[in-house]
C-alpha positions as CSV (number, residue, x, y, z in Angstrom):
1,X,-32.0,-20.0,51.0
2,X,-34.1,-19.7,48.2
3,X,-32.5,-21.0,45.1
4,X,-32.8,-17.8,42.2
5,X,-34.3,-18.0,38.4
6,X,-32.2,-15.4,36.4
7,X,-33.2,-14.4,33.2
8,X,-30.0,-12.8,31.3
9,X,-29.2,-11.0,28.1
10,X,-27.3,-13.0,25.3
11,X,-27.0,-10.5,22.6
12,X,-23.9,-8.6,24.3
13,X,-22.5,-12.4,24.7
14,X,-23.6,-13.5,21.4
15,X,-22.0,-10.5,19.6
16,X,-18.5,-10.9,21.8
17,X,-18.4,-14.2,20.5
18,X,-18.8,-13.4,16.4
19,X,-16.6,-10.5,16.8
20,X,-13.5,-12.7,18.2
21,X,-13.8,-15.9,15.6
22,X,-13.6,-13.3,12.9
23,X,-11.0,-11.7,14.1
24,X,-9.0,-14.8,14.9
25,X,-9.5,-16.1,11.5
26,X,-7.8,-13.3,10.0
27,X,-5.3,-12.1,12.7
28,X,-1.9,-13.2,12.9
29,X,-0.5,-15.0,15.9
30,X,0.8,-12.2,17.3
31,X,-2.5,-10.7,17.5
32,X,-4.1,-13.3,19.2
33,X,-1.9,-12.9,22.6
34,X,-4.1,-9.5,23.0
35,X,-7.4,-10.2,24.7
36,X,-10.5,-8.3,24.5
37,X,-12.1,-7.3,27.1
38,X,-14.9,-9.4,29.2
39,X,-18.1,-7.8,28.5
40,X,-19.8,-5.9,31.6
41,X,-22.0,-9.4,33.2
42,X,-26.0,-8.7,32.2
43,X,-28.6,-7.5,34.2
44,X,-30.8,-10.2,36.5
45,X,-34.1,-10.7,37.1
46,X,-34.0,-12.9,39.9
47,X,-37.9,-14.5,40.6
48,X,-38.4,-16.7,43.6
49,X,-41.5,-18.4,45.0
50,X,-42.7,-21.0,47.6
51,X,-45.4,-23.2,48.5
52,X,-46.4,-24.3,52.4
53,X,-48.4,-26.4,53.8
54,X,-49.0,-26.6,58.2
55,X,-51.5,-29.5,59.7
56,X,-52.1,-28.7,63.6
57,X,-55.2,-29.1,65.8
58,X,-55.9,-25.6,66.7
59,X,-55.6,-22.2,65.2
60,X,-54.3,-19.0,67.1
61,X,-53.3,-16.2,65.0
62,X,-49.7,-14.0,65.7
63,X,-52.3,-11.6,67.5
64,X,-53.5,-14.4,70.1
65,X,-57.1,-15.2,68.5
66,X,-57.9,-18.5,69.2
67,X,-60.2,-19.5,66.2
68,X,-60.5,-22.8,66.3
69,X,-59.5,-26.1,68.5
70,X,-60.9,-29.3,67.0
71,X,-60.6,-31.3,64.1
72,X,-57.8,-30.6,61.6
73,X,-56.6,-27.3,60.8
74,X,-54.8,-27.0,57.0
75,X,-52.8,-23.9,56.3
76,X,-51.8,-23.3,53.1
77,X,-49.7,-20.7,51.6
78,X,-48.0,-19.7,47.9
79,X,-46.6,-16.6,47.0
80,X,-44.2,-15.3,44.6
81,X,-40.9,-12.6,44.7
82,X,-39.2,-10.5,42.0
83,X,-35.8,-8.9,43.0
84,X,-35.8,-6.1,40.8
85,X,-31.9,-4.6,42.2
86,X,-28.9,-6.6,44.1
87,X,-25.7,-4.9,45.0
88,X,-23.9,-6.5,47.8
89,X,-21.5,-3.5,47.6
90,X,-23.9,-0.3,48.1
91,X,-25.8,0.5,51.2
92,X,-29.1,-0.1,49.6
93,X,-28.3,-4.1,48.8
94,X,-31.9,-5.8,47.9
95,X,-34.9,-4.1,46.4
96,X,-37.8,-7.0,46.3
97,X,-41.6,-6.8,45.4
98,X,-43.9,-9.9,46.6
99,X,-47.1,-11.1,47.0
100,X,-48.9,-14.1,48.2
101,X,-52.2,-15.8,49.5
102,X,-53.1,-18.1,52.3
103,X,-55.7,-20.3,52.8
104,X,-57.4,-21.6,56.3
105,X,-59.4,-25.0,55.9
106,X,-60.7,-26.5,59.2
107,X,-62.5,-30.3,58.8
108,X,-65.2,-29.4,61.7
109,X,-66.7,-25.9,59.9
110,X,-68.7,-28.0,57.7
111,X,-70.1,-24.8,55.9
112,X,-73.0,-25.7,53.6
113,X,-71.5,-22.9,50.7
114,X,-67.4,-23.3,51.3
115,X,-67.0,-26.1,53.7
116,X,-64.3,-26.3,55.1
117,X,-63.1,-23.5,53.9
118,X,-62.4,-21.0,56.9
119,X,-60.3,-18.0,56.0
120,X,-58.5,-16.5,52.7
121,X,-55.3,-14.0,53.0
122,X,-54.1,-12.2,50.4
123,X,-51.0,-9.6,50.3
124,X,-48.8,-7.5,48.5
125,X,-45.6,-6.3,50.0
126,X,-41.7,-4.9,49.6
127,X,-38.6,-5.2,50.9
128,X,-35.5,-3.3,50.9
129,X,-32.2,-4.6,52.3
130,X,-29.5,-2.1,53.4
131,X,-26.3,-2.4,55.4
132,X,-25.9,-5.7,54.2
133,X,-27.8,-7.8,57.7
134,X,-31.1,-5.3,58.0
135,X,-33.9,-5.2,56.1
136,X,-37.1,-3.2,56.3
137,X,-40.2,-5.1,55.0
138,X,-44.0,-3.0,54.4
139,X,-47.0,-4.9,53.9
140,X,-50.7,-4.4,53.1
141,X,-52.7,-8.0,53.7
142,X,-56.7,-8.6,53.6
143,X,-58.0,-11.4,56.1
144,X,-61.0,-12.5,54.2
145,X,-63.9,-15.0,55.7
146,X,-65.5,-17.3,52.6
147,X,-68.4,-17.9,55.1
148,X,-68.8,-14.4,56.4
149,X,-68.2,-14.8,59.7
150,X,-66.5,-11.4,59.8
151,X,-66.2,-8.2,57.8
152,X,-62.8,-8.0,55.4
153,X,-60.0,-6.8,57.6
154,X,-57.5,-4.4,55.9
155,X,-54.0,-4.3,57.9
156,X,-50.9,-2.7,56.8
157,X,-47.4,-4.2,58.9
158,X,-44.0,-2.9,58.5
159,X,-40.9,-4.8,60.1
160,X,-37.7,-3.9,60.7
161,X,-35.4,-7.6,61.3
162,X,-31.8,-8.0,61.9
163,X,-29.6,-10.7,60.5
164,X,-27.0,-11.6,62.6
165,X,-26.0,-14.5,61.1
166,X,-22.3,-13.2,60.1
167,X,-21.6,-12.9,63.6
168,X,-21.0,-16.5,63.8
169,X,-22.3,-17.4,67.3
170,X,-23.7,-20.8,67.5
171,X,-27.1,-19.0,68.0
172,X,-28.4,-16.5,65.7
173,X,-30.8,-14.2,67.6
174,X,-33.0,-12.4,64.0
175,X,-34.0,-9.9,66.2
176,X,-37.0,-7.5,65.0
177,X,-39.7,-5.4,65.5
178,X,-42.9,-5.0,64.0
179,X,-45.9,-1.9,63.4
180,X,-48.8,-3.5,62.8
181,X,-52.2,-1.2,62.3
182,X,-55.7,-2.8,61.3
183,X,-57.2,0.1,59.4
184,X,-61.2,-0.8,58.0
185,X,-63.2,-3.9,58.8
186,X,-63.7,-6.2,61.9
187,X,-61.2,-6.2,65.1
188,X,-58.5,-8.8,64.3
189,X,-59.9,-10.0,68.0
190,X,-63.1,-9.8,67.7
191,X,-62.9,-7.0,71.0
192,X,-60.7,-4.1,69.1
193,X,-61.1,-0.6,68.0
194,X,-61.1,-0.2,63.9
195,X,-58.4,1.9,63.5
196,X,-56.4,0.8,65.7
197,X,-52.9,-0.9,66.0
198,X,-50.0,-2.3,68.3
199,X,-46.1,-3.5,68.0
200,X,-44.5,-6.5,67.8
201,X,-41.4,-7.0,69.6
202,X,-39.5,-10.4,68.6
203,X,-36.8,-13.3,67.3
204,X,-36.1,-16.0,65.3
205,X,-33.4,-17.5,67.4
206,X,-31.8,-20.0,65.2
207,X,-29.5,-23.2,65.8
208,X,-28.0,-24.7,62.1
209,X,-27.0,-28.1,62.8
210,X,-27.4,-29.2,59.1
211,X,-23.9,-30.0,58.3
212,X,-23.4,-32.1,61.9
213,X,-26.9,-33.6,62.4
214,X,-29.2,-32.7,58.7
215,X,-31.3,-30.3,60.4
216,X,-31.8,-27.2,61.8
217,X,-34.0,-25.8,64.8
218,X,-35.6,-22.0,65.1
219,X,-37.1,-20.9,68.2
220,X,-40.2,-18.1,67.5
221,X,-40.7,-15.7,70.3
222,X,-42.2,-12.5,70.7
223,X,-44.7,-10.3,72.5
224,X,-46.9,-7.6,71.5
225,X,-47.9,-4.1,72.9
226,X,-50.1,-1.3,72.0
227,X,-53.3,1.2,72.7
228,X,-55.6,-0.7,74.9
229,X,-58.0,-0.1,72.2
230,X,-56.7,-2.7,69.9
231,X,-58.1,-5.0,72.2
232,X,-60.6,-3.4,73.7
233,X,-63.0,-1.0,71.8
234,X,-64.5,0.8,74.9
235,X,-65.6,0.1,78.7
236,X,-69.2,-1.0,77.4
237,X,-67.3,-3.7,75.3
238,X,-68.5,-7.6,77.2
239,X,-66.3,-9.0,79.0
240,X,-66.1,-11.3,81.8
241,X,-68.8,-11.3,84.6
242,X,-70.4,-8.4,86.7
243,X,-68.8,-9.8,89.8
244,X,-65.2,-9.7,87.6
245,X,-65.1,-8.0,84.7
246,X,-62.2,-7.5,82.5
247,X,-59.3,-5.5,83.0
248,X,-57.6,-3.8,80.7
249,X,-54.6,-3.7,79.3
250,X,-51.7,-2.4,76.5
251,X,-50.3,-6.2,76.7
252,X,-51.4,-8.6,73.9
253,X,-49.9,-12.1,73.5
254,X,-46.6,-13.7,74.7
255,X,-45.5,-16.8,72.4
256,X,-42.6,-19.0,72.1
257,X,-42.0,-22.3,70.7
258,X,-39.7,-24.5,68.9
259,X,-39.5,-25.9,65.3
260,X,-37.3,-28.2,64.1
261,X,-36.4,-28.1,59.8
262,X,-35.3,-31.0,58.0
263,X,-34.0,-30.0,54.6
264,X,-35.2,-33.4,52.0
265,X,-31.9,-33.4,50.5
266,X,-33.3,-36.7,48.0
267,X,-35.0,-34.3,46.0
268,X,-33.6,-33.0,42.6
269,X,-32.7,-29.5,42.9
270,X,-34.4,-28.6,39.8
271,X,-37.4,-29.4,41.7
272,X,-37.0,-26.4,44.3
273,X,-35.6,-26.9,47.9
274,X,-37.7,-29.0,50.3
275,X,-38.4,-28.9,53.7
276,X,-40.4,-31.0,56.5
277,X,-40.6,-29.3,59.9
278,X,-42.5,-30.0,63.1
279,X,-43.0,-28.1,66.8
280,X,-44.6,-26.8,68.7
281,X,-45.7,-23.1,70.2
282,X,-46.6,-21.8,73.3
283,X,-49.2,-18.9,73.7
284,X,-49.4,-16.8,76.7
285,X,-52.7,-14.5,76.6
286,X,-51.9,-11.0,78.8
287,X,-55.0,-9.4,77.6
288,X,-58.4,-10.5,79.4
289,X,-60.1,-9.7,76.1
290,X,-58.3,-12.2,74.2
291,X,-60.3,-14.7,76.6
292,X,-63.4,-13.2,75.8
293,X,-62.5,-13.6,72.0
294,X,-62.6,-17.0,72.8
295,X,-66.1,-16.8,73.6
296,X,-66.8,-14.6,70.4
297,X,-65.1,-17.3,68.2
298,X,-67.0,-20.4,70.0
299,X,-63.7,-22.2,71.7
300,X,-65.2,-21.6,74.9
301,X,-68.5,-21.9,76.2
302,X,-67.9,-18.7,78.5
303,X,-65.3,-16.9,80.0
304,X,-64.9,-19.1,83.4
305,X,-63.8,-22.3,80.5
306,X,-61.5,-19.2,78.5
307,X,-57.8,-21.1,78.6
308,X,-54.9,-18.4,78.9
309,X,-51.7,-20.5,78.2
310,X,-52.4,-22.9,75.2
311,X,-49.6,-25.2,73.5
312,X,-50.4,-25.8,69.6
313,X,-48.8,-28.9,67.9
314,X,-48.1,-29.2,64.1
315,X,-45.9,-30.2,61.2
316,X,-45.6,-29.2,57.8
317,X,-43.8,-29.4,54.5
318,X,-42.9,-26.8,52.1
319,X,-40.6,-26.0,49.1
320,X,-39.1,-22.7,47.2
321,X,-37.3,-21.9,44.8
């Protein structure tokens, strides 16, 4: 989707071009039926980037942690991509380097230092393409808190997706699955083990009704499973009542939802490609610990008033290039 900048070598061009008005100025007509040959095409440098921006009333993170459910939530995110090889006709068809950063702001923190400012994100990552629909994508990203609610978080995720786009079913499935492993720092649940880990099994189900209808809806769904350790750090770890405590499990989070896409086709296409969306998605909390991470974030007063099925609301805008 994303619209390339390519940066290309003129001096093979430039030179073909001198080279043939000289000889055409001295060569006889004869001579000019015979055509040179078309210089080899440069090398590219293909540079893409994006900018996104999410507005919803609650936060949950891909991992189930409900962080925050009142006032606004503001997600913002930026990042930029260099594909530094293309070959649609080798086995190895993309090589890409990225990297990115994401901001959290939520209007009831109120933080004397940051204010609203809840949580930074920053990663670096790469991507290689092969077989034409798969690609294999390895990540390092650092979940930062500005007010120091938590301990920097260093995680590492590599995903393996499918594009099954060619097939040309009216649904496209994007299947994938992802390793993720949360290495130094706080639990990304507030309950975990550090070291510890679990994988992602999911899709992007996708319906294109741009040409019929100007949009296009995707469907995110996945569910995780691991080492009860990610979620729970040991027996002694708090959680629920004497009378009921915990149980545990190697079940995370089950989510689905729906967003709907609405390319802004009104917008010069020298201004990068624009997109509005809206949706919703659906979280199913399997893990009793991911209620008592409810607790340890302040969404609920105590386990008893822990919610495990939440529904999140939000829109958004975004453009790349």
């Amino acid at each position: 989707m994303m619209t390339s900048i390519s940066f290309r070598r003129g001096l093979v061009a430039a030179s073909f071009v001198l080279s043939t008005l000289t000889v055409a100025g001295s060569a006889s007509a004869a001579d000019l039926a015979y055509k040179a040959p078309t210089p080899p095409p440069a090398p590219t440098l293909d540079i893409h980037g994006f900018f996104d921006a999410s507005f919803g009333g609650d936060y949950i993170s891909p991992r189930g942690l409900h962080v925050t459910k009142t006032g606004l939530t503001s997600q913002l995110a930026t990042g930029l991509l260099v594909d530094l090889y293309k070959n649609n006709n080798s086995f190895i068809n993309k090589f890409t380097i990225y990297t990115g950063v994401w901001n959290d702001l939520w209007s009831e923190q109120k933080n004397t230092n940051v204010g609203s400012w809840n949580e930074f994100d920053w990663w670096v990552g790469a991507q290689v393409g092969f077989a034409k629909n798969w690609l294999l994508d390895a990540q390092y990203i650092e979940f930062l808190s500005p007010p120091g609610n938590f301990k920097t978080e260093r995680n590492l995720s590599v995903t393996l997706s499918y594009d099954d786009t060619s097939w040309g079913l009216p649904i496209a499935i994007k299947p994938y699955v992802r390793g993720w492993y949360t290495f130094s720092g706080d639990s990304n649940v507030t309950t975990g083990k550090v070291s510890s880990g679990y994988v992602e099994f999911g899709a992007n189900p996708t319906l294109d009704l741009k040409k019929q209808y100007g949009f296009y809806l995707v469907a995110p769904t996945w569910v995780s499973v691991g080492p009860k350790d990610f979620w729970t750090a040991s027996s002694a770890t708090p959680c629920g009542s004497i009378s009921t405590p915990c149980g545990t499990s190697n079940g995370g989070v089950f989510s689905t939802g729906l967003t709907v896409f609405i390319p802004v086709t009104w917008i010069p296409k020298n201004f990068g490609n624009w997109t509005v969306r809206g949706g919703f998605q659906y979280y199913h909390l399997i893990n009793d610990y991911l209620l008592q991470a409810q607790v340890n974030t302040g969404v609920a007063a105590s386990y008893a008033d822990a919610k495990r099925d939440i529904v999140v609301g939000f829109g958004g805008i975004g453009f790349n290039f």
